[in-house]
Backbone as CSV, one residue per row, in Angstrom:
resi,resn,N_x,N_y,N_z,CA_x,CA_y,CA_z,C_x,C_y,C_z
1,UNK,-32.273,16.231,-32.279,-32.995,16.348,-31.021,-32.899,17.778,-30.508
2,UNK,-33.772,18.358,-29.906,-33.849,20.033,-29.557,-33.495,19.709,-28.424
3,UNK,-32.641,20.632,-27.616,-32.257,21.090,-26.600,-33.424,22.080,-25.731
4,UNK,-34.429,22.162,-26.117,-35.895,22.600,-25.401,-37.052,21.715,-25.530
5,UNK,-37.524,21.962,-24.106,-38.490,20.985,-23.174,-39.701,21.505,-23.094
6,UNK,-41.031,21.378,-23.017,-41.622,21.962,-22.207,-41.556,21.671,-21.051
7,UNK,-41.734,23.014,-20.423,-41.764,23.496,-19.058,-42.035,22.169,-18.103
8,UNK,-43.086,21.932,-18.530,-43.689,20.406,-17.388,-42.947,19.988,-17.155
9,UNK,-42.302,19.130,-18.467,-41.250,18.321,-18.256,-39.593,18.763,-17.674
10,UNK,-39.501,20.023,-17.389,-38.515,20.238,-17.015,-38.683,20.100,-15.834
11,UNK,-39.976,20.747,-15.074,-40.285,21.093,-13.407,-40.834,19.221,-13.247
12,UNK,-40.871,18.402,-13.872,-40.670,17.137,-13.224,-39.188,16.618,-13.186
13,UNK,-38.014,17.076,-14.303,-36.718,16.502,-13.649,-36.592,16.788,-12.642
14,UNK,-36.680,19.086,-12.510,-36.325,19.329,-11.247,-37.003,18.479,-9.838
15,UNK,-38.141,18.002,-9.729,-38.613,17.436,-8.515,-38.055,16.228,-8.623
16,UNK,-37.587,15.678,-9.409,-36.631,14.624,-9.417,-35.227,14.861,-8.696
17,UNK,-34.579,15.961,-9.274,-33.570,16.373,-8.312,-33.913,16.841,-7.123
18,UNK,-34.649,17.728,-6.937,-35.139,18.141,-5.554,-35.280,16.867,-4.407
19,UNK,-35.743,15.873,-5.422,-35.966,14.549,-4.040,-34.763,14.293,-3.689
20,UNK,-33.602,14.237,-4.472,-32.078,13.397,-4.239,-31.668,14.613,-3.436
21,UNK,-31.868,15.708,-3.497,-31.268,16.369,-2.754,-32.446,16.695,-1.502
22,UNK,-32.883,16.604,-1.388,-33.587,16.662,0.315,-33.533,15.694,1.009
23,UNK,-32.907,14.395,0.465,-32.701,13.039,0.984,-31.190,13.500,1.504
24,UNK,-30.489,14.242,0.920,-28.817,14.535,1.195,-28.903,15.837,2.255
25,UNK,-29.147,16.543,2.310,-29.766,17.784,3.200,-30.396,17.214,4.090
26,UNK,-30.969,16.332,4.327,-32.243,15.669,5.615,-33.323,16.003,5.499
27,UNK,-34.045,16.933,4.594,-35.405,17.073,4.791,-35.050,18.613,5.580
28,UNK,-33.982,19.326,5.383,-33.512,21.035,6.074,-34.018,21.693,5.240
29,UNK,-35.049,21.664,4.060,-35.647,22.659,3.377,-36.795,22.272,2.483
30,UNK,-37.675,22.609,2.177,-38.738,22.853,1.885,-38.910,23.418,0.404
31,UNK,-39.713,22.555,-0.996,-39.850,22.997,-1.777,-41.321,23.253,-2.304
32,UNK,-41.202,24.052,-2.831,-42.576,24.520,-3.142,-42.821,24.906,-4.757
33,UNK,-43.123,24.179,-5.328,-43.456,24.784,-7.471,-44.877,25.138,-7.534
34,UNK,-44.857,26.475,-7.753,-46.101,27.275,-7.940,-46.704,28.107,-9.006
35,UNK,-46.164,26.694,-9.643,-45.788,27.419,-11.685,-47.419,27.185,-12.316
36,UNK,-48.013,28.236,-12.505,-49.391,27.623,-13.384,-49.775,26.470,-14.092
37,UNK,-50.891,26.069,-13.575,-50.594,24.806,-14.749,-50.638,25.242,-16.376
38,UNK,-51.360,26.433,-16.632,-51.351,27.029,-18.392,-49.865,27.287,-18.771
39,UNK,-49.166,27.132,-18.030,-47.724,28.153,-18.629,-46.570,27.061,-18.683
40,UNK,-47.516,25.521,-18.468,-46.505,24.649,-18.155,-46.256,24.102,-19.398
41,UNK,-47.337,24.438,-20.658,-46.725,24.501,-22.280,-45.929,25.014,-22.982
42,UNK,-45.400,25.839,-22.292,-43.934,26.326,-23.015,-43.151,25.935,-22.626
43,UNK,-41.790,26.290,-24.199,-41.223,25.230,-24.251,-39.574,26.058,-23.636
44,UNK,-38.676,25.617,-22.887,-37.634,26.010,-22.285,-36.358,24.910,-22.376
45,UNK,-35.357,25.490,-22.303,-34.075,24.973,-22.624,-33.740,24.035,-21.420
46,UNK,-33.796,22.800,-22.154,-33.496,21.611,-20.926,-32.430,21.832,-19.961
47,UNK,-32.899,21.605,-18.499,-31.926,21.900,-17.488,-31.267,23.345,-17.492
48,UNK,-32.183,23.910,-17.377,-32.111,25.914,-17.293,-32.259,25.927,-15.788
49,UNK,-33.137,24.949,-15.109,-33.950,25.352,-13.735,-32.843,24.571,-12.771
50,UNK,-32.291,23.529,-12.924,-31.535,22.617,-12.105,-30.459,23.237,-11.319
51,UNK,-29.602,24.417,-12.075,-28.838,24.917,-11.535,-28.995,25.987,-10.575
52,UNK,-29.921,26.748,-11.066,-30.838,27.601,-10.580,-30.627,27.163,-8.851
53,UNK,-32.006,26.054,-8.604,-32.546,25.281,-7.806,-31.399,24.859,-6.578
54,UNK,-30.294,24.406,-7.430,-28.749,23.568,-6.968,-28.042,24.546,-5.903
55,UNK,-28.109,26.266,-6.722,-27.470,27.488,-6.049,-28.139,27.746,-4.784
56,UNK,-29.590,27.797,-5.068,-30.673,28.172,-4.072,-30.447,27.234,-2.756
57,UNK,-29.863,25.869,-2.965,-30.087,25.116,-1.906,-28.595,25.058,-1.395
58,UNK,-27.184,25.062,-2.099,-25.937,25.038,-1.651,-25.416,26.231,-1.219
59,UNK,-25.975,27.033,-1.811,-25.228,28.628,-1.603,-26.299,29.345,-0.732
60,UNK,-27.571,29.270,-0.942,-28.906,29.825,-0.185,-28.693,29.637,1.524
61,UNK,-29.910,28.289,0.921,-30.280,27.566,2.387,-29.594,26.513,3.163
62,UNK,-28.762,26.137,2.674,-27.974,25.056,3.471,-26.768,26.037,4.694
63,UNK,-25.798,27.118,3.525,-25.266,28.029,4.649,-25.945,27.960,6.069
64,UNK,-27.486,28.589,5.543,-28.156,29.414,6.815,-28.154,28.685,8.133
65,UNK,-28.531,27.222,8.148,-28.013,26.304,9.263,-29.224,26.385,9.199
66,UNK,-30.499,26.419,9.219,-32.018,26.073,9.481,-32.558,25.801,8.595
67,UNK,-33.556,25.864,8.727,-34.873,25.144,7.558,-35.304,26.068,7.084
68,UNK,-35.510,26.013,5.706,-35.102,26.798,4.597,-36.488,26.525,3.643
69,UNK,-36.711,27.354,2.621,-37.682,27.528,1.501,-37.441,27.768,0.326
70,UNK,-37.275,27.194,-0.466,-37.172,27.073,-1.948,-38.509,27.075,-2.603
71,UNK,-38.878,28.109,-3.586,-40.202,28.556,-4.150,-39.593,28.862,-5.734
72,UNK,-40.355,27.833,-6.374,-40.321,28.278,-7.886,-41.898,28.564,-8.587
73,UNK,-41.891,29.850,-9.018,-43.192,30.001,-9.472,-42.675,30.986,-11.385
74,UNK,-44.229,31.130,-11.967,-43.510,31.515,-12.979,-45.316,32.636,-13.353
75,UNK,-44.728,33.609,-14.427,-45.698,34.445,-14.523,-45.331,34.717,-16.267
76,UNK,-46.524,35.557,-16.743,-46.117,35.795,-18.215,-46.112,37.458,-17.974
77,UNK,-45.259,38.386,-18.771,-45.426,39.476,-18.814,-44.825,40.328,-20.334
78,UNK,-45.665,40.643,-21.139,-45.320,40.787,-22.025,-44.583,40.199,-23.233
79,UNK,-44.776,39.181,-23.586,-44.488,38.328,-24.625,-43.907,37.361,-24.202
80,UNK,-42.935,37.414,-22.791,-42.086,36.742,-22.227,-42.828,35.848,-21.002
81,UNK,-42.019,34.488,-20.605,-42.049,33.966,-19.426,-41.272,33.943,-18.303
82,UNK,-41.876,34.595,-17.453,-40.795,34.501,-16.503,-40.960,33.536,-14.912
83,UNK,-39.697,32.724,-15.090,-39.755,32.188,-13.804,-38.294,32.114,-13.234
84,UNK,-39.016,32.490,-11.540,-38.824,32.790,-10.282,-38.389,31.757,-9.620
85,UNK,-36.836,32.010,-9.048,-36.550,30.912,-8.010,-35.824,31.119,-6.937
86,UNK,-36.841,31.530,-5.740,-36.867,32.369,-4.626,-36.352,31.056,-2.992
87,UNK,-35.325,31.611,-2.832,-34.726,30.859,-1.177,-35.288,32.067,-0.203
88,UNK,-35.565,31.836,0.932,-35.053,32.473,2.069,-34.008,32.094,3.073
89,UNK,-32.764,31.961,2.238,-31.414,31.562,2.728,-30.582,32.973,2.770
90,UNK,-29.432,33.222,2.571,-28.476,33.590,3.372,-28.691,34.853,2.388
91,UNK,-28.668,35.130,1.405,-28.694,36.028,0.639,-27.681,36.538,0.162
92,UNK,-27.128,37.399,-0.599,-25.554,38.275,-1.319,-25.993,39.661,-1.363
93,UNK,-25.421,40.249,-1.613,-24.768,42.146,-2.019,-25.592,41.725,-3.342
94,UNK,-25.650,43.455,-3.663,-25.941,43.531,-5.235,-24.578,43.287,-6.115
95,UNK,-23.866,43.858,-5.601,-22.090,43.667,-5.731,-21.996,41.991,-6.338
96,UNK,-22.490,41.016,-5.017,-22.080,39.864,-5.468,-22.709,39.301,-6.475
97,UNK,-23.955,39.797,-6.741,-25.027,39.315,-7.396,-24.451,39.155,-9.258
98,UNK,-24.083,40.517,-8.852,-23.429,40.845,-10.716,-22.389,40.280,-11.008
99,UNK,-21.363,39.805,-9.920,-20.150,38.613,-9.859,-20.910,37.725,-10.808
100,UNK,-21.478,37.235,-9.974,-21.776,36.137,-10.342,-22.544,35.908,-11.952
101,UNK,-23.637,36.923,-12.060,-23.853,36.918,-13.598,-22.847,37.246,-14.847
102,UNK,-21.588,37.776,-14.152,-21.082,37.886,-15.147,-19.212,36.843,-15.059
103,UNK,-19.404,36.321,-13.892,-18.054,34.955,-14.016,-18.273,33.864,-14.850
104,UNK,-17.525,33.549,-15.496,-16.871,32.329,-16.821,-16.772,31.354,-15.996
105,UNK,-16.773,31.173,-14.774,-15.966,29.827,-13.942,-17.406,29.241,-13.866
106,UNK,-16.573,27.896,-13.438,-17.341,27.079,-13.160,-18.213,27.004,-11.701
107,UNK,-18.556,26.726,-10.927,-19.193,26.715,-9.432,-18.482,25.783,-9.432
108,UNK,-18.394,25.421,-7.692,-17.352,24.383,-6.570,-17.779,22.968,-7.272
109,UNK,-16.801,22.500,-6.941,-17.037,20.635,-6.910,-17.802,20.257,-6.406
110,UNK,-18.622,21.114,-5.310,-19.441,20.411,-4.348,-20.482,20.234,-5.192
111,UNK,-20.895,20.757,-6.108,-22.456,20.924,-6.841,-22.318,19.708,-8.542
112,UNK,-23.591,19.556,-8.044,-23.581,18.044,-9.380,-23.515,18.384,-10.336
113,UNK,-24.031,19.962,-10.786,-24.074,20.594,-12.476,-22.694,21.002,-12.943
114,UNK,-22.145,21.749,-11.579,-21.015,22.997,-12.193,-21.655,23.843,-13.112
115,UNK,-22.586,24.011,-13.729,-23.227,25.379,-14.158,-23.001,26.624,-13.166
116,UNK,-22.094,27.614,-13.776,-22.989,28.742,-13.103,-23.654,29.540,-13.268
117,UNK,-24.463,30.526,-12.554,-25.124,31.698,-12.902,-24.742,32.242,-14.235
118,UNK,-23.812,32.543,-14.369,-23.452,32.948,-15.550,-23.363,32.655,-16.672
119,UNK,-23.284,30.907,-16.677,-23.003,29.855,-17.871,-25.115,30.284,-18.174
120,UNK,-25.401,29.996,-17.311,-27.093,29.875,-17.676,-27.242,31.022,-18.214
121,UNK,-27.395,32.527,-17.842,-27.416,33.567,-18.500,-26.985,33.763,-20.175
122,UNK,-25.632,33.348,-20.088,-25.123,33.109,-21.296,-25.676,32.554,-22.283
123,UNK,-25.877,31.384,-22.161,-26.872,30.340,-22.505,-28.037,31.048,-23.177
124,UNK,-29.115,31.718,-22.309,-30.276,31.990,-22.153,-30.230,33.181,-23.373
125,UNK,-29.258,34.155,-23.728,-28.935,35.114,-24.150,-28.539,34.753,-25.781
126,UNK,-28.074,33.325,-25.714,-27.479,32.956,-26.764,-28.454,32.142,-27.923
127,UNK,-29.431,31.507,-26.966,-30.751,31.008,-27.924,-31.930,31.480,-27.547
128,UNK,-31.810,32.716,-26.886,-32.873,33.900,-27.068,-32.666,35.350,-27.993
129,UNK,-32.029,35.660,-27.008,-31.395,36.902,-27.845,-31.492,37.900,-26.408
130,UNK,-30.975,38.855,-26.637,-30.571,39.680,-25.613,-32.100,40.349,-25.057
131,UNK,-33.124,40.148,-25.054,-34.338,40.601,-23.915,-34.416,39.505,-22.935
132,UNK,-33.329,38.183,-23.404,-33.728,37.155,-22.306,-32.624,37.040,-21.462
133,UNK,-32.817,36.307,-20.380,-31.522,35.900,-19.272,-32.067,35.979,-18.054
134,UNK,-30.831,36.001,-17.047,-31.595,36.337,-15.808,-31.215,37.441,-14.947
135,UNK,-31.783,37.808,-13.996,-31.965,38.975,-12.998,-31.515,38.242,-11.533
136,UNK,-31.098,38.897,-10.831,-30.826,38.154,-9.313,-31.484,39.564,-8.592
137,UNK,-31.918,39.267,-7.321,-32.782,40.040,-6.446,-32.578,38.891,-5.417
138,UNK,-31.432,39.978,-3.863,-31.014,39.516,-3.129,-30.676,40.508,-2.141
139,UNK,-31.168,40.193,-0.586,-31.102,40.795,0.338,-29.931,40.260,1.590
140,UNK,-29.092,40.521,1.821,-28.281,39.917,2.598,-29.063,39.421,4.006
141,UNK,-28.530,38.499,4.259,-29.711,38.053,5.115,-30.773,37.371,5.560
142,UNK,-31.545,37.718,4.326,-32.989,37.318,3.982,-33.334,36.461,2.735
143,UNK,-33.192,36.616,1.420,-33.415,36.034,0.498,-32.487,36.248,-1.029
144,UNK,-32.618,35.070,-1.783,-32.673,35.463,-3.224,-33.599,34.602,-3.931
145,UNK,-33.945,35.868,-4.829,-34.985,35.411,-6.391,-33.805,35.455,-7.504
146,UNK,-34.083,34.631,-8.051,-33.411,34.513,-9.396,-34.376,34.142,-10.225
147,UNK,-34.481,35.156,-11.513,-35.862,35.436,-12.746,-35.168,34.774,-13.497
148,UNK,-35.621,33.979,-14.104,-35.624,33.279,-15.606,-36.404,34.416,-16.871
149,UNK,-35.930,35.194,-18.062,-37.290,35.623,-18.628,-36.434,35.026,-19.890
150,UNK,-37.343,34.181,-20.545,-37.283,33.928,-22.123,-38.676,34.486,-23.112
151,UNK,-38.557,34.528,-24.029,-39.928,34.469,-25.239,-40.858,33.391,-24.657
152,UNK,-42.376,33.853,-24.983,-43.219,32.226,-24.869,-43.162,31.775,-25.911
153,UNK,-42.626,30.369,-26.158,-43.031,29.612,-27.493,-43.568,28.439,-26.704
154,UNK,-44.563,28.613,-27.541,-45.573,26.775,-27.413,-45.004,25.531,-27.646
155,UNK,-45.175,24.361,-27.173,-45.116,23.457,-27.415,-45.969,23.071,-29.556
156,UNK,-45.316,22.040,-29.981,-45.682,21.915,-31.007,-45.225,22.114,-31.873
């Protein structure tokens, strides 16, 4: 059995999780998937996005104490796919940002994956090869994006 999905089928677990968790949150944030429907044929490493999504809403927007935005969208740029998973929650340092891509630990008990940033990177690096992984882009304050970029491979 392959450990890669297409895309579709991944961004329907995630709205699967997204429901269990906006039922646990109250309805304090707002999701939005703004992934093409053409790009939803490639094929990506099952449960790449969940943790992603998990950070955005425990570490993001839940901190912030208000109602919050979670935006996953995805684009192609040069051989690669890349997708975007943008909070306007609490935000980190560039400082913290690279913590985090590069810590071995696990994330808190509080979170259902324990993936972290880093385990996914790793990951991403390990059945791609080193043009893939991810990027964090974070404003204290205001927001974080976290880029997904792998190769496009098709379904099939």
């Amino acid at each position: 059995m392959s450990d890669k999905i297409a895309l579709a089928e991944e961004l329907e677990l995630l709205d699967d999780y997204v429901s269990i968790q906006s039922i646990r949150y109250m309805g304090s944030f707002e999701y939005r998937c703004q992934v093409p429907e053409e790009l939803r044929k490639y094929r990506i490493i099952k449960f790449t996005l969940q943790p992603l999504v998990e950070n955005a809403i425990f570490h993001g927007v839940a901190p912030k104490g208000s109602f919050g935005v979670i935006t996953v969208d995805a684009f192609e740029e040069e051989g690669f796919l890349v997708i975007t998973i943008a909070d306007d929650g609490v935000g980190m340092t560039a400082q913290r940002a690279a913590q985090l891509l590069a810590s071995k630990e696990r994330v808190d008990r509080g979170s259902m994956t324990g993936i972290g940033l880093g385990n996914v990177d790793r990951r991403l690096k390990l059945a791609y090869g080193k043009g893939a992984g991810l990027a964090i882009d974070s404003v204290p304050g205001e927001h974080t994006r976290v880029s997904v970029r792998i190769p496009k491979e098709e379904e099939g």
